[in-house]
N, C-alpha and C positions, 0 to 999 in steps of 0.2 A: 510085650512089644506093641500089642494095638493100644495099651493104655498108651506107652510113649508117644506113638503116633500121633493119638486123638488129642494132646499135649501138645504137640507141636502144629496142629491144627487149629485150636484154639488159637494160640499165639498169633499165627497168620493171618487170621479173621480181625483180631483183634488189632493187628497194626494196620491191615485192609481198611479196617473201620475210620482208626485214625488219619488215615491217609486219605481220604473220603472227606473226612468232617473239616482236615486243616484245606483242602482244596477247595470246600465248600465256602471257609470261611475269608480265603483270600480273593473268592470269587466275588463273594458278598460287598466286601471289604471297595474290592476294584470298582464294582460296580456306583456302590455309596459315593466311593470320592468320584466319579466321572459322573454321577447323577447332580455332587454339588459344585465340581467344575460348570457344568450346563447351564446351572441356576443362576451361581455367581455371572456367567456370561452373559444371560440372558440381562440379568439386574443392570449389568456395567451396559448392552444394548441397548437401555430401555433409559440409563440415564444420558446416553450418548443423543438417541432419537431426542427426547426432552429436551437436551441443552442445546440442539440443532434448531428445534421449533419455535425457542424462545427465543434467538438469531434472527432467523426469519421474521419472528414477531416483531424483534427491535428495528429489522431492517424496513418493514411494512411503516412503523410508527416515525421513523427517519425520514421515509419519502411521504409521509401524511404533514410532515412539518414542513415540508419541502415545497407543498400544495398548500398549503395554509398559506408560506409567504410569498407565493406567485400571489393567490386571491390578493393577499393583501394589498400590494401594488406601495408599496411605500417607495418614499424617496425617488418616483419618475421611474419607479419598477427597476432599480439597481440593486445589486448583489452585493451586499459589504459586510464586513465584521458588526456591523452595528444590526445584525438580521436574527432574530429568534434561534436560527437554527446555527450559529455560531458560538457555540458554548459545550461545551464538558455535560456530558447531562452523570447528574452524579447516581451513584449505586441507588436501584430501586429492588427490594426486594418482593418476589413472586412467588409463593408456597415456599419453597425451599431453594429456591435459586436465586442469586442474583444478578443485575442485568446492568451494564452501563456501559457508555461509547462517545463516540460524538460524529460529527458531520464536517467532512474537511470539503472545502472549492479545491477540484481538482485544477481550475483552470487561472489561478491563482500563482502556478507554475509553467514551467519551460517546457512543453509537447515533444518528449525526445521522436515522435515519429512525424513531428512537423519539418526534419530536415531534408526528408524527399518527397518529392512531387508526386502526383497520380502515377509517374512511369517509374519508379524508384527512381530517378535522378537526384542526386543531393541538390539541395537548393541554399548557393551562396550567402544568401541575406540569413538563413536560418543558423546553419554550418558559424556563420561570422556569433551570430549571438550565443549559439553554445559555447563555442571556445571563449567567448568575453564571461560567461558566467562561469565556467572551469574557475577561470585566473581571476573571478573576484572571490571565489572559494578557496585559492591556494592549490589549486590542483593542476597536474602538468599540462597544460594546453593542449600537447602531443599526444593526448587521449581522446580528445574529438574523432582523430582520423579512425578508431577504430570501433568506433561507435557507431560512425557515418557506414563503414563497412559493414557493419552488422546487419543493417536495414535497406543500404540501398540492392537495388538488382543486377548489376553486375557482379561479375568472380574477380576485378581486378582488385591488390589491396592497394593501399591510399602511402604513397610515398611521403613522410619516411616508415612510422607508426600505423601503418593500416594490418589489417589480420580478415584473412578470408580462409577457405575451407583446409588451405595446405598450411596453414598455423592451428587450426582446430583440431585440425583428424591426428595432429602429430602428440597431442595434449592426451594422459593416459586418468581416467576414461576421456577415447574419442568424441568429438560431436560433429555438426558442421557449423555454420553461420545459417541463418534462419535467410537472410536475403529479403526481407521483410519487415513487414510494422513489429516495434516492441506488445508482444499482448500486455506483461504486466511491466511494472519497474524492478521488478526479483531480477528478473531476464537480464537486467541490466551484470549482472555478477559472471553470467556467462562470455560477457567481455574481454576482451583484453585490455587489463589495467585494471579490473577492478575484480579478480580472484578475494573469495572470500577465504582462501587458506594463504595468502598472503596479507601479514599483518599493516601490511601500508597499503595496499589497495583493497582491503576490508574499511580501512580510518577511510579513504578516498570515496568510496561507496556510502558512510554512512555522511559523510558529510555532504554529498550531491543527492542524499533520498529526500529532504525536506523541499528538496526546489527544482522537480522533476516529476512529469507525468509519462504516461502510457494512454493516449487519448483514439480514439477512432478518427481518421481524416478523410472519410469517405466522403463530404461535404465539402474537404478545403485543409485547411491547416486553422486549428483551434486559436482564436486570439486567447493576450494575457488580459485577464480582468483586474485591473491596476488597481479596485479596491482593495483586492484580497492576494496580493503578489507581496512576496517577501522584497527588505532589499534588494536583496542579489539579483532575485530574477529583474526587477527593474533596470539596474544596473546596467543589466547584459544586453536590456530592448536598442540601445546604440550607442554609438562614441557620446556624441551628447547626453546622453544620463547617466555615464557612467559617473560620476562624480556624485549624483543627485539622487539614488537610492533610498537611501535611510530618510533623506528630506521627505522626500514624496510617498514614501511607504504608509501603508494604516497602519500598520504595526509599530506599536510604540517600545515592543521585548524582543526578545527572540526565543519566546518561548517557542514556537512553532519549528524553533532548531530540537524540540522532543518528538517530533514525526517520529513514526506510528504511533506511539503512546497518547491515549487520548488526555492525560489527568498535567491538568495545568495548561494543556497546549492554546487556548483562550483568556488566560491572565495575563491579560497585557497589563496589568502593573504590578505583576512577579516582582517582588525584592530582590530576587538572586540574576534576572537576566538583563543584559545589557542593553541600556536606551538607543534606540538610533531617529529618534526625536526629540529635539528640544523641550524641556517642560512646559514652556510659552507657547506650545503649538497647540490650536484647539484643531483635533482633526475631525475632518469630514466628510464621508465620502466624496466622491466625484460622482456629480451626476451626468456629467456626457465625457467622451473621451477628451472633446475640445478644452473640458476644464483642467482637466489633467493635463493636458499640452502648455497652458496658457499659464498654468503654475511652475511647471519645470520650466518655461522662461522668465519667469518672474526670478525662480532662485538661481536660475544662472546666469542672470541677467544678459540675457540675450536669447536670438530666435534658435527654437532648439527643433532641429529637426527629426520628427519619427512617424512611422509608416502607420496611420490610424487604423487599417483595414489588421494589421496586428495587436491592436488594443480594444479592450472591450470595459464595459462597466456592469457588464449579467455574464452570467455563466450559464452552461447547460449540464454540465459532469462535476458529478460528488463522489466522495466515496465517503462510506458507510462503513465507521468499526464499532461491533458490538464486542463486548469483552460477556460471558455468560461463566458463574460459576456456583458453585453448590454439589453437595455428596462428593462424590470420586471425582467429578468432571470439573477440565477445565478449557474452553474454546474462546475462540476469538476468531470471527469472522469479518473479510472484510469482503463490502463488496460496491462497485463502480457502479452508479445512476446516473442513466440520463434522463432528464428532463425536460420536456420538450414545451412549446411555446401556450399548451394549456395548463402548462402546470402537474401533467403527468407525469411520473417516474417510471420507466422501465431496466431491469437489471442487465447489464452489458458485460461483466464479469463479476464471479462471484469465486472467493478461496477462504480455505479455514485454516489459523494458525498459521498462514504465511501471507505476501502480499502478493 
């Protein structure tokens, strides 16, 4: 009997033991993988921080070219596609990353928060020239009113197409209307009419990104800088230009219909995109706005009337897209400079991987 015992005590020791050593080794085991999840994380942190710094780098080196062409003072100190910092800067490689972007004139477009006043009132003359650049885009006019609603300060919506808090809050997820300035042009999708899970007003949105800003108007309402304004937006500046666009435009492509994308958006004589200048046209900046007036009557042969205090031939607002890539990472930062009358840059918004 105590032999059987001591038999069966062994046995129990001995599964004890087992049972000890397989705990031990899934412990081991747990521990290894959660020591090289950490690593891995840290690695993927470390190439995140990196690809952020090289961002910043590029965005510091954007506004250093920005300071370059202020010093420079070329051409009566106007701001045109014919400027240094108008161009594609192509892929530069840095240790293991690579870096490239470009430099867009934000004011080169239509200021969606230039259609109300300091008091949120929508302002007629503005309100007139969005819905004129709607309809030279193809876009339903009857989407102004609800844009106008977005930003201005009152709760009432805009008859027939307006959308204020009791069209938002009904939308699943709810929001409200912001009643305010657009911060970015993303904003713009929170709309009504231009839903990005609607496949017509997703085409609607991407076709009004390339000729629309989100600009601060704490000084006023942003003029358009007529060197660097697409057709369209020209178009829309009054009845009188509407015709006169593509004439008067620097832009000889439409490549800049590739807003965001920086690659090409400066080949103005892309093979693939459409002329909206004659080949005979030697173009040149404008160097005062009065020249830009004095040629859109020239090709319309007649006096063309438009509000100068809304046209400009410098700008003060860029935006800045770095694209950064290398190892696991991939970012793309963009971010809004102003620049001010010494040729400083300061950052006024800044997002990563979206606009």
């Amino acid at each position: 009997m105590s032999v059987s015992r001591k038999r069966k005590q062994n046995g129990v020791a001995i599964l004890t033991a087992l049972l000890v050593v397989a705990l031990g080794t899934i412990t081991v085991v747990a521990i290894t993988k959660r020591q090289q999840l950490d690593i891995h994380r840290e690695q993927n942190e470390a190439i995140i921080q990196n690809a952020r710094s090289f961002a910043n780098s590029g965005e510091r080196f954007a506004a250093a070219l920005l300071f370059l062409d202020h010093e420079a003072g070329l051409r009566e100190k106007t701001d045109s596609l014919d400027d240094d910092w108008a161009q594609t800067i192509p892929p530069i490689s840095i240790d293991d990353m690579l870096l490239q972007g470009c430099i867009v004139d934000m004011q080169g477009r239509f200021n969606l928060n230039n259609i109300v006043n300091a008091e949120g009132v929508a302002v007629e003359d503005q309100v007139g020239t969005l819905k004129r650049l709607l309809g030279e885009l193809n876009i339903d006019v009857i989407k102004a009113d609800a844009i106008v609603d977005w930003v201005d300060a009152d709760f009432n919506a805009t008859i027939p197409e307006g959308a204020e808090d009791d069209y938002y809050t009904g939308l699943s997820p709810a929001y409200r209307a912001t009643n305010g300035p657009f911060s970015s042009v993303s904003e713009l999708q929170l709309v009504k009419g231009f839903s990005p899970s609607v496949e017509e007003e997703k085409e609607d949105y991407k076709l009004l990104l390339p000729h629309v800003a989100a600009l601060p108007t704490a000084a006023g309402p942003t003029p358009v800088n007529v060197n660097t304004a697409t057709p369209e937006v020209l178009s829309s500046l009054s009845d009188y230009l509407k015709p006169l666009g593509a004439d008067l435009s620097r832009w000889e492509t439409g490549a800049y219909a590739d807003y965001p994308a920086c690659e090409d958006i400066f080949d103005l004589a892309a093979d693939d995109a459409p002329e909206t200048l004659a080949e005979d046209v030697e173009l040149e900046p404008y160097l005062f706005v009065q020249d830009f007036i004095t040629e859109a009557a020239v090709e319309s042969g007649e006096a063309v009337v438009a509000q100068e205090s809304s046209l400009s031939v410098t700008s003060r607002y860029y935006q800045i897209r770095v694209d950064v890539t290398g190892g696991s990472a991939t970012l793309t930062q963009y971010s809004l400079l102003e620049r001010d009358s010494e040729g400083r840059s300061k950052v006024i918004f800044r997002a990563r991987d979206t606009l």
